[in-house]
TORKOL-4160 file (C-alpha; in steps of 0.2 Angstrom, whole numbers, padded with zeros to 4 digits, m for minus):
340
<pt num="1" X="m0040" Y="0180" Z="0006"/>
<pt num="2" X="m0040" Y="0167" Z="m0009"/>
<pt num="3" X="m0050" Y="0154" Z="m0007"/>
<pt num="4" X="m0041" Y="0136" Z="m0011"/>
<pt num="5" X="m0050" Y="0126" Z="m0025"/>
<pt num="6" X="m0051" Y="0106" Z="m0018"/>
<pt num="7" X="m0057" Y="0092" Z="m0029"/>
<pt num="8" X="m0059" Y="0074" Z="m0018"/>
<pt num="9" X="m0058" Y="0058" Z="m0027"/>
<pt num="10" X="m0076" Y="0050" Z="m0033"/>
<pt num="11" X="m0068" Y="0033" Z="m0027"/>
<pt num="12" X="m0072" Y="0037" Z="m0008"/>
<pt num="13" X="m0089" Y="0040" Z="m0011"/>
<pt num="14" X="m0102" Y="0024" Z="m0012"/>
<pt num="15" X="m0113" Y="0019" Z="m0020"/>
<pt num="16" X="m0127" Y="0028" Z="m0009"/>
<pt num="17" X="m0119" Y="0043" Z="m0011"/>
<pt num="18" X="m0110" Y="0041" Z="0006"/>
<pt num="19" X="m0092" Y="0041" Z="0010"/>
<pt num="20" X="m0082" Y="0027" Z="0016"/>
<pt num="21" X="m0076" Y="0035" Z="0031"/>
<pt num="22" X="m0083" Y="0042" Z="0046"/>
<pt num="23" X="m0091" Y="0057" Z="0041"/>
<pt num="24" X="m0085" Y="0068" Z="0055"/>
<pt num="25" X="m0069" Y="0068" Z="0047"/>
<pt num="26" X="m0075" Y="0082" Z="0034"/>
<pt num="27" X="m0073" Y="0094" Z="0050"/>
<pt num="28" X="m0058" Y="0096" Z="0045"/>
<pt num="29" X="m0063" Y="0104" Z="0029"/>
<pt num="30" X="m0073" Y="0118" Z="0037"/>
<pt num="31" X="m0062" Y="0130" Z="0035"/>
<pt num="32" X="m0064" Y="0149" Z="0028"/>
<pt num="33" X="m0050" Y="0147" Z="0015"/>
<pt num="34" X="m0058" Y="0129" Z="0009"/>
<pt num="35" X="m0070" Y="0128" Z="m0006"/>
<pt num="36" X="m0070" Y="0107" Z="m0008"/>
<pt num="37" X="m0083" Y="0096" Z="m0017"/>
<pt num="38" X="m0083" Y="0079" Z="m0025"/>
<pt num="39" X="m0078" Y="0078" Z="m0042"/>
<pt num="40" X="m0093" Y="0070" Z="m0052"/>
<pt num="41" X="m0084" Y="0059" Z="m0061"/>
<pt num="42" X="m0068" Y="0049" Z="m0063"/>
<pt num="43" X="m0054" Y="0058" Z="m0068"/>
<pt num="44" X="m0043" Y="0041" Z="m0073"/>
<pt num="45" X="m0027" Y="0056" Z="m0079"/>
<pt num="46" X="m0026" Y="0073" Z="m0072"/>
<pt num="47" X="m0026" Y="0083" Z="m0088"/>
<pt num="48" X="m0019" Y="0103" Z="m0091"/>
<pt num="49" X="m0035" Y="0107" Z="m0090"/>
<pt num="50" X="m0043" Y="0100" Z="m0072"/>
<pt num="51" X="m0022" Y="0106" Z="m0065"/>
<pt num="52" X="m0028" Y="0123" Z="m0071"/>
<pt num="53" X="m0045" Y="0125" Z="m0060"/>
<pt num="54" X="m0041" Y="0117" Z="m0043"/>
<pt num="55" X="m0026" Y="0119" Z="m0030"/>
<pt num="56" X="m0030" Y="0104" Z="m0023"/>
<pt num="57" X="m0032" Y="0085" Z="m0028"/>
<pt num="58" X="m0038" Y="0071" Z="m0014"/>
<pt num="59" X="m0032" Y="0059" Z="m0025"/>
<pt num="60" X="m0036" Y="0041" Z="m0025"/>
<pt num="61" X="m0035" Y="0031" Z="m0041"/>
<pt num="62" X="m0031" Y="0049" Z="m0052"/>
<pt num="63" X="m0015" Y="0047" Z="m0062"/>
<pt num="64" X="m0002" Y="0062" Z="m0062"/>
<pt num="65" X="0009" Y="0064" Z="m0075"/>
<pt num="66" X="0022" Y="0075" Z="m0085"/>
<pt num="67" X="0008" Y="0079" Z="m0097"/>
<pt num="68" X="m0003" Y="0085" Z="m0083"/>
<pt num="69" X="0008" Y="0103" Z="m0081"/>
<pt num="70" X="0008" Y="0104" Z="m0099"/>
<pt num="71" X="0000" Y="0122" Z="m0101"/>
<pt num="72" X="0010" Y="0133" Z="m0091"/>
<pt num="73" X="m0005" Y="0140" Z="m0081"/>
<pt num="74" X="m0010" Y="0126" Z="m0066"/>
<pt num="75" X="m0014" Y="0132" Z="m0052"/>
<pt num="76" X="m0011" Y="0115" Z="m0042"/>
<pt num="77" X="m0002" Y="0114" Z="m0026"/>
<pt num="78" X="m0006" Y="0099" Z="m0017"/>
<pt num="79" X="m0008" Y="0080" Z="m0021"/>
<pt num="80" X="m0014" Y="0073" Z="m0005"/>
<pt num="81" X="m0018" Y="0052" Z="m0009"/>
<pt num="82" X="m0031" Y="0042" Z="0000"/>
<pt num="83" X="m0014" Y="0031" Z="0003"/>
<pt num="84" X="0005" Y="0027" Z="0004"/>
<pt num="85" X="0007" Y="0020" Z="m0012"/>
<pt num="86" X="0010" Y="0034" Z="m0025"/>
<pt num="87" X="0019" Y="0025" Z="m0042"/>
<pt num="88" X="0001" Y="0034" Z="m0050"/>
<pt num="89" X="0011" Y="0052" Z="m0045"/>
<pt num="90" X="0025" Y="0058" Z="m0056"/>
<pt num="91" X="0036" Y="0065" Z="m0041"/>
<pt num="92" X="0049" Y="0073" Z="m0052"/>
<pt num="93" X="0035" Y="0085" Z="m0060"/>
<pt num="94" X="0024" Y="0088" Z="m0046"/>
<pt num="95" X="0043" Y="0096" Z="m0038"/>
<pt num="96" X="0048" Y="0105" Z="m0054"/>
<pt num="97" X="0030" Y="0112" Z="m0055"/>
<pt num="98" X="0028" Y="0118" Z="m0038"/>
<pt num="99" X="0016" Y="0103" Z="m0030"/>
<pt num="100" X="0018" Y="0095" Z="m0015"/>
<pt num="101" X="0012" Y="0076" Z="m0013"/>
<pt num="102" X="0008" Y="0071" Z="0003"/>
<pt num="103" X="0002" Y="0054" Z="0010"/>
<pt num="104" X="m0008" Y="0046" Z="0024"/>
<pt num="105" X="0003" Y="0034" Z="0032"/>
<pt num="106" X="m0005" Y="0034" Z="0049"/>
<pt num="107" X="m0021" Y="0027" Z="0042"/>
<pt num="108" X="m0012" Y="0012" Z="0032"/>
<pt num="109" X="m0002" Y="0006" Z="0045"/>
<pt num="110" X="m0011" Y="m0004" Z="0056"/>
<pt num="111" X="m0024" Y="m0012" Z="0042"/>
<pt num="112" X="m0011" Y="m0016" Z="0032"/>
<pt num="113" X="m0001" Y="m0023" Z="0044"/>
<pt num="114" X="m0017" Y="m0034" Z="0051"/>
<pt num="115" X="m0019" Y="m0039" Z="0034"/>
<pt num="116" X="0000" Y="m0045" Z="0033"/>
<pt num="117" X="m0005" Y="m0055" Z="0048"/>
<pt num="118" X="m0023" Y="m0062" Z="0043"/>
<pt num="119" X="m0015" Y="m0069" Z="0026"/>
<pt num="120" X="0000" Y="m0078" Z="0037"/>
<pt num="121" X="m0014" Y="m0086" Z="0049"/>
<pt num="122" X="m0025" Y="m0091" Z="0033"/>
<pt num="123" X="m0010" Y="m0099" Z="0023"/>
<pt num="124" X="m0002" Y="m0106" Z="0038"/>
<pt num="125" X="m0021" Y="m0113" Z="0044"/>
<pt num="126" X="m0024" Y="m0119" Z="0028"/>
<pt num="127" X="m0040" Y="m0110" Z="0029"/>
<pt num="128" X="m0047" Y="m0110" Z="0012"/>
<pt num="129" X="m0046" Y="m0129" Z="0011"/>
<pt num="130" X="m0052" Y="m0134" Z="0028"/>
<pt num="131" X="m0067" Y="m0123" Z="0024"/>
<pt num="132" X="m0070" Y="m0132" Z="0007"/>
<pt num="133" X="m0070" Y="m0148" Z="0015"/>
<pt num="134" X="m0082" Y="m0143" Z="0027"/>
<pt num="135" X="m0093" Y="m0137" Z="0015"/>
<pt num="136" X="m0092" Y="m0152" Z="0005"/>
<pt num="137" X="m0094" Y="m0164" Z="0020"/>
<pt num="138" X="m0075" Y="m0172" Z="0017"/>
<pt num="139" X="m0071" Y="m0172" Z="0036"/>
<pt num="140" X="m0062" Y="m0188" Z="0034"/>
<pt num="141" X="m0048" Y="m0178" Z="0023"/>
<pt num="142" X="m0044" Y="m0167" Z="0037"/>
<pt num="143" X="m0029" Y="m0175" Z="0041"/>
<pt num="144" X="m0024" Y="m0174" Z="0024"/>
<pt num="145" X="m0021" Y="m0153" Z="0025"/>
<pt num="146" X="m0010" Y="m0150" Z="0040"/>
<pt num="147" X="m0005" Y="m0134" Z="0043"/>
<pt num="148" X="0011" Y="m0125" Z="0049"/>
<pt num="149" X="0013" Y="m0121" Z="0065"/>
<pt num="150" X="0023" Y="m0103" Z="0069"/>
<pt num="151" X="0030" Y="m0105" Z="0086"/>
<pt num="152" X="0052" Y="m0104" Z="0080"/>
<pt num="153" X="0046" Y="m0101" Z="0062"/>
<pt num="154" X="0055" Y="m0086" Z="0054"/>
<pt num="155" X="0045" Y="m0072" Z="0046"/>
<pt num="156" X="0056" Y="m0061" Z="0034"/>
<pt num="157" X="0050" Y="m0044" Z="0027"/>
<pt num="158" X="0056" Y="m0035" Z="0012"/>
<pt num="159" X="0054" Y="m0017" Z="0018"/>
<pt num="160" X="0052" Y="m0010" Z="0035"/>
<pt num="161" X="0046" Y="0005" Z="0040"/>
<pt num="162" X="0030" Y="0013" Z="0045"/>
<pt num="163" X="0018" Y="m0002" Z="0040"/>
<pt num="164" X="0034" Y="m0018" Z="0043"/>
<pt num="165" X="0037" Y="m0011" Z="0060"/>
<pt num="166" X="0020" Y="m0014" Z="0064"/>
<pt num="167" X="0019" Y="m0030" Z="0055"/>
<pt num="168" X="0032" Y="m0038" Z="0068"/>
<pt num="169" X="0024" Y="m0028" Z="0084"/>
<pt num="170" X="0007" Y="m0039" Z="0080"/>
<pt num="171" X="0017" Y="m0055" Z="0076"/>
<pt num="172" X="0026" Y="m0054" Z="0094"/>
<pt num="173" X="0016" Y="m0065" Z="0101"/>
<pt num="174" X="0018" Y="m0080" Z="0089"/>
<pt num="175" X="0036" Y="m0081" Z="0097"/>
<pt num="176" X="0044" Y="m0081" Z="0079"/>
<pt num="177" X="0060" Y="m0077" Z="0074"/>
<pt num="178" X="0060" Y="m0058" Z="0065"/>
<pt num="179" X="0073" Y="m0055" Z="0052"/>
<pt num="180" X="0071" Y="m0039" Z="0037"/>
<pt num="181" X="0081" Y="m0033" Z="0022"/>
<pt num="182" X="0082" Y="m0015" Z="0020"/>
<pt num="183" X="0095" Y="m0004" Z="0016"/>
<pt num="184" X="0085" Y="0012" Z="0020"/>
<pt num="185" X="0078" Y="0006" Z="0040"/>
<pt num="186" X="0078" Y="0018" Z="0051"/>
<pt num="187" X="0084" Y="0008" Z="0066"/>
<pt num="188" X="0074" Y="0019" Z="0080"/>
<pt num="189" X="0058" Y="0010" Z="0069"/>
<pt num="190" X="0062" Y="m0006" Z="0073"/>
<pt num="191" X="0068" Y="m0002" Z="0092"/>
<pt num="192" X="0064" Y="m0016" Z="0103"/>
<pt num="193" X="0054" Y="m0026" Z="0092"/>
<pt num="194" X="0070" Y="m0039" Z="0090"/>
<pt num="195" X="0069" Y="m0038" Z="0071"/>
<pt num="196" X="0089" Y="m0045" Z="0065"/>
<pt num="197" X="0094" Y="m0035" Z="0051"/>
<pt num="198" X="0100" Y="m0043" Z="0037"/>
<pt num="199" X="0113" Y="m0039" Z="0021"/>
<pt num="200" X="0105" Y="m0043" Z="0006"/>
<pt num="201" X="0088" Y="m0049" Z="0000"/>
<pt num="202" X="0094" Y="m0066" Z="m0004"/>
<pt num="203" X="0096" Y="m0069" Z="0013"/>
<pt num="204" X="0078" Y="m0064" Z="0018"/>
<pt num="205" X="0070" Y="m0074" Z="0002"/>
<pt num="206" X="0084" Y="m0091" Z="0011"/>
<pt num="207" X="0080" Y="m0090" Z="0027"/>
<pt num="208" X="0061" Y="m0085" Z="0028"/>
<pt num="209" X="0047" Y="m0096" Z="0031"/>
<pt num="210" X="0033" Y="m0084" Z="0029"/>
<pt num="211" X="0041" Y="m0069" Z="0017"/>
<pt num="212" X="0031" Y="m0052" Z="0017"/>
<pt num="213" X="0033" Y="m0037" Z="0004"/>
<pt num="214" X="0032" Y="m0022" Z="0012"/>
<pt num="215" X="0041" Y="m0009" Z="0000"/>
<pt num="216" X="0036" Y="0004" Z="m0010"/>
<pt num="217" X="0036" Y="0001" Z="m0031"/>
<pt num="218" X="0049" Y="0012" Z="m0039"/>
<pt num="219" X="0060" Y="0010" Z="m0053"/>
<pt num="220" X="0074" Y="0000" Z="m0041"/>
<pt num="221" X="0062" Y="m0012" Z="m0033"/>
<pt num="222" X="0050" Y="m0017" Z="m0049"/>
<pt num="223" X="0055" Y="m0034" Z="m0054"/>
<pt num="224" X="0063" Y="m0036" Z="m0036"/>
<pt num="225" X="0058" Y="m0052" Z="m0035"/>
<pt num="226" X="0059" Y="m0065" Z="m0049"/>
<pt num="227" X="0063" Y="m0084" Z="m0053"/>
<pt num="228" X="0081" Y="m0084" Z="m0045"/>
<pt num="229" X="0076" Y="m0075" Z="m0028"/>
<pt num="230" X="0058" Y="m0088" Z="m0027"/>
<pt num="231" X="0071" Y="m0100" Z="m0033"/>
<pt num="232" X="0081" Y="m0098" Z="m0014"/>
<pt num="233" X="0065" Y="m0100" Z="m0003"/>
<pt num="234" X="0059" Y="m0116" Z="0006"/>
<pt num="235" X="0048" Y="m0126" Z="m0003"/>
<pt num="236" X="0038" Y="m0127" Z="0015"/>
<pt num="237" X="0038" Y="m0107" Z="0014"/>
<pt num="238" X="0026" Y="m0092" Z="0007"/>
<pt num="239" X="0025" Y="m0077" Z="0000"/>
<pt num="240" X="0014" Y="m0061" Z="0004"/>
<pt num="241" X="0012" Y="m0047" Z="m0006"/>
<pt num="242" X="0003" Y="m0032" Z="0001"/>
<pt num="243" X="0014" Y="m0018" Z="m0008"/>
<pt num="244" X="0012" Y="m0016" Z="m0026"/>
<pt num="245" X="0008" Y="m0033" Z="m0040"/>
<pt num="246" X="0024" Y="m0026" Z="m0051"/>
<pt num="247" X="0035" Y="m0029" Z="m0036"/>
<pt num="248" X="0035" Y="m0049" Z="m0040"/>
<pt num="249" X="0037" Y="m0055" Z="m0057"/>
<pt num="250" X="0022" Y="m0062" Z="m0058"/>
<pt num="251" X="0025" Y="m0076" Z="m0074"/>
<pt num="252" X="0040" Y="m0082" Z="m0060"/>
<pt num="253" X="0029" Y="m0082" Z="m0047"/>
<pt num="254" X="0015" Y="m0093" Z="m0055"/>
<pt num="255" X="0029" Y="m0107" Z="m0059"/>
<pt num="256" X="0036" Y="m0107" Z="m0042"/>
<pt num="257" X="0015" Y="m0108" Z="m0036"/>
<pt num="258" X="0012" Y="m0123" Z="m0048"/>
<pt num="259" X="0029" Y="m0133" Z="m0047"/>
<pt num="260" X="0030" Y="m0135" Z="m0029"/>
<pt num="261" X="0044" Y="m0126" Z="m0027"/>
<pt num="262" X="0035" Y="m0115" Z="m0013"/>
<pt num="263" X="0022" Y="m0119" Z="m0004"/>
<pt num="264" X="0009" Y="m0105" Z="m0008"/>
<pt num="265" X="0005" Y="m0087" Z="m0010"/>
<pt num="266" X="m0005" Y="m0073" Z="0000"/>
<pt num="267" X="m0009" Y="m0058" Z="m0014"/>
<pt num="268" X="m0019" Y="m0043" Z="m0014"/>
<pt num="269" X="m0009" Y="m0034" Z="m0029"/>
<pt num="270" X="m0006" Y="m0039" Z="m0046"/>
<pt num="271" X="0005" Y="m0035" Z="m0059"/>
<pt num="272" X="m0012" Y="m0029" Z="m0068"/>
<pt num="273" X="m0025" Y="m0023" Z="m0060"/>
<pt num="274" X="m0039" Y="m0025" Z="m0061"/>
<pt num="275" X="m0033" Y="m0042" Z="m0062"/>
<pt num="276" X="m0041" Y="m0052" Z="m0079"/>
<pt num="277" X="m0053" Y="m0066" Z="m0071"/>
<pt num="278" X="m0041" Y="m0078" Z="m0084"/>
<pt num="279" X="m0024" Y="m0074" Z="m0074"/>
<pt num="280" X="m0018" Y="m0092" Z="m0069"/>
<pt num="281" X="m0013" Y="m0087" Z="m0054"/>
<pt num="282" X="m0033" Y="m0089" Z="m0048"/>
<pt num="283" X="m0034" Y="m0107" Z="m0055"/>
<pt num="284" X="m0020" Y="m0114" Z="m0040"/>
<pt num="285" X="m0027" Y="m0120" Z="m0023"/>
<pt num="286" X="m0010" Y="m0114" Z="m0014"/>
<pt num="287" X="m0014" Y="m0095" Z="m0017"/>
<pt num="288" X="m0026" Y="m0084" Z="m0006"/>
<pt num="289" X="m0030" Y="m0070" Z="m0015"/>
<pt num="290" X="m0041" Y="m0052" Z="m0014"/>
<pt num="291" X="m0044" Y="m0038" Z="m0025"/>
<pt num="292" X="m0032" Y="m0023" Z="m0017"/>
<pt num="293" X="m0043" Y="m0021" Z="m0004"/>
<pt num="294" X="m0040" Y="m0032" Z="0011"/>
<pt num="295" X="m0037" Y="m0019" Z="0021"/>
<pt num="296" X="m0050" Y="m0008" Z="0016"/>
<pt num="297" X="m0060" Y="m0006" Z="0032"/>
<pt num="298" X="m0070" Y="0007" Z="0043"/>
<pt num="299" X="m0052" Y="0010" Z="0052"/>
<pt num="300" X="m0042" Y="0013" Z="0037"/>
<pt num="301" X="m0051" Y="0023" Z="0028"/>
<pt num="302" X="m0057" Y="0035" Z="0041"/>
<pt num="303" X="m0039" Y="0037" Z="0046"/>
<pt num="304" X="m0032" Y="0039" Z="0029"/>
<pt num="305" X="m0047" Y="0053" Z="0026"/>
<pt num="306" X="m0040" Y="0061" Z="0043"/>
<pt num="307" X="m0021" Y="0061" Z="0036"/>
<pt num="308" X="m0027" Y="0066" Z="0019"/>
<pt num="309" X="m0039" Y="0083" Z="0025"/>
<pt num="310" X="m0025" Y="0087" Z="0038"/>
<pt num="311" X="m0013" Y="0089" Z="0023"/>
<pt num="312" X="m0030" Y="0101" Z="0015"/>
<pt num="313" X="m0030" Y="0108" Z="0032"/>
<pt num="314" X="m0011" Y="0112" Z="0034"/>
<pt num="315" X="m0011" Y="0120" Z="0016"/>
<pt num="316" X="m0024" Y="0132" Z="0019"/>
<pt num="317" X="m0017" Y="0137" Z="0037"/>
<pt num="318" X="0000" Y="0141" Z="0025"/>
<pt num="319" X="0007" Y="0127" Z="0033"/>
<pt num="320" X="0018" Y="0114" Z="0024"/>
<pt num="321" X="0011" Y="0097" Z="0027"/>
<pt num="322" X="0013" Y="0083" Z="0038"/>
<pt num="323" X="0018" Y="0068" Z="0027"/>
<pt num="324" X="0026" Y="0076" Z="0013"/>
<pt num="325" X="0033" Y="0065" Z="m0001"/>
<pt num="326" X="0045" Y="0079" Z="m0010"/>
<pt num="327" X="0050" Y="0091" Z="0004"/>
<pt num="328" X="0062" Y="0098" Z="m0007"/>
<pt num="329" X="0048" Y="0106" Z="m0017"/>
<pt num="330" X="0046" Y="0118" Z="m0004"/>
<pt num="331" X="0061" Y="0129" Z="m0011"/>
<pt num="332" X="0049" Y="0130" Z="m0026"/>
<pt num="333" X="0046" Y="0150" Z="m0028"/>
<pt num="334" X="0026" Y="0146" Z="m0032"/>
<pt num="335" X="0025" Y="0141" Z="m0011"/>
<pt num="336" X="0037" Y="0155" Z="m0006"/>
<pt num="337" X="0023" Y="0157" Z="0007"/>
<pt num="338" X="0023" Y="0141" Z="0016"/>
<pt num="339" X="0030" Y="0138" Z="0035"/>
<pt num="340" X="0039" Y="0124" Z="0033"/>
């Protein structure tokens, strides 16, 4: 019985030498087929060479490209990502090559989704600035920072599936209005959460008070939002952005932060990342911002392990995976063998 070859990301291991989940997670590796260990050091690009000595790639900051299959010889079957996001994994070659790409939505949904939430309290709180004037003894300006109050306020998402449905369970209890563009919804994921679908995203970006972007980065949805659909929202309204920075036109966004002409910004991706300490975006008092890792907590990561193992798990039981991304890849002849 071949063993399979499984490299995990570096990036999930600390500083101490630890990783940052749960440890009991690795259970699941314990398995007679499995030979895994930690790759020693980054791997920013998977090369010919790495696609020729593993079958398996926990991936989390590792880039996949056309180039990677360039030898003829890998012997790479399975990208599973520490994630949802996968814009680092060339989809169309990972297919033509045999690969599948699985993900781990079931440990993203809830963090994210709390995150959503925590940047619409602080922005609507006015958080960071009441803090400050704490801090800095200026009680007497308190009056000068009202926040927004959310009872009737609408919240619009751009995006609603695994993680937007979640977004609108969790903000039930504000007594909100719930409205989302998306022209791929699966209406049995937003059953009884009173979510009005809308018909285009003009809509959402008019009618929202609080606006969260909750939809993958791909080819169609880059640029998505620029100066003409920031230039529809309420001045009194913000903008989250949990996805992916590239999503947003960030130059657009920065004028629309600085003019006025919304009221202020909750960001956790960037257009560039890391993001340079000299972006501009960082020098506005209306944006809250953190460094693609808001939700990055005991719970997400310990449940984006457990999706990302299972996947492991599932390949070396000869058993197609849970969550996979290209499941038309499993008509490729290199996993003839696998139950679907």
């Amino acid at each position: 019985m071949a063993k399979l070859r499984v490299a995990v990301s570096p990036d999930v291991v600390s500083k101490e030498g630890t990783p940052i989940y749960d440890p009991a997670v690795l259970k699941l590796l314990d398995h007679p087929r499995i030979e895994w260990s930690y790759l020693k050091q980054d791997v920013p690009i998977v090369t010919p060479e790495f696609a020729a000595q593993y079958d398996v790639l926990c991936a989390m900051l590792e880039r996949v490209t056309p180039a990677s299959f360039a030898r003829g010889d890998h012997r790479l079957r399975l990208v599973s990502r520490f994630g949802v996001g996968y814009d680092t994994i060339d989809v169309p070659s990972c297919t033509a090559n045999g690969v599948m790409l699985n993900i781990a939505p079931d440990g993203v949904r809830r963090p994210v989704a709390t995150s959503v939430i925590t940047f619409m309290l602080v922005l609507a709180q006015k958080l960071l600035i009441k803090d400050r004037l704490t801090r800095e003894g200026r009680w007497a300006e308190k009056t000068s920072h009202m926040g927004v109050g959310l009872t009737g306020r609408t919240l619009g998402l751009v995006g609603v599936g695994n993680i937007g449905a979640d977004v609108f369970r969790l903000a039930m209890p504000f007594d909100m209005k719930h409205i989302a563009y998306d022209p791929f919804a699966q209406p049995e994921t937003l059953e009884g959460l009173g979510v009005e679908m809308v018909s285009s995203l003009d809509e959402v970006m008019r009618r929202s008070d609080f606006v969260s972007i909750n939809c993958p980065l791909s080819v169609k949805t880059r640029g998505l939002i620029g100066a003409h659909e920031l230039g529809l929202m309420k001045k009194t309204a913000y903008i989250i952005n949990t996805a992916r920075g590239p999503i947003i036109q960030e130059n657009a966004l920065y004028e629309a932060l600085r003019s006025g002409a919304i009221a202020g910004a909750g960001l956790d991706v960037f257009e560039v990342e890391p993001a340079p300490k000299e972006n501009p975006i960082f020098k506005l008092d209306n944006v809250v911002v953190t460094p693609h890792g808001i939700c990055y907590t005991d719970e997400c990561f310990t449940g984006i392990a457990r999706n990302t193992f299972e996947a492991v798990r599932a390949l070396a039981d000869d058993v197609a995976p849970k969550y996979l991304v290209n499941r038309d890849v499993l008509t490729h002849r290199a996993l003839a063998g696998i139950q679907r």
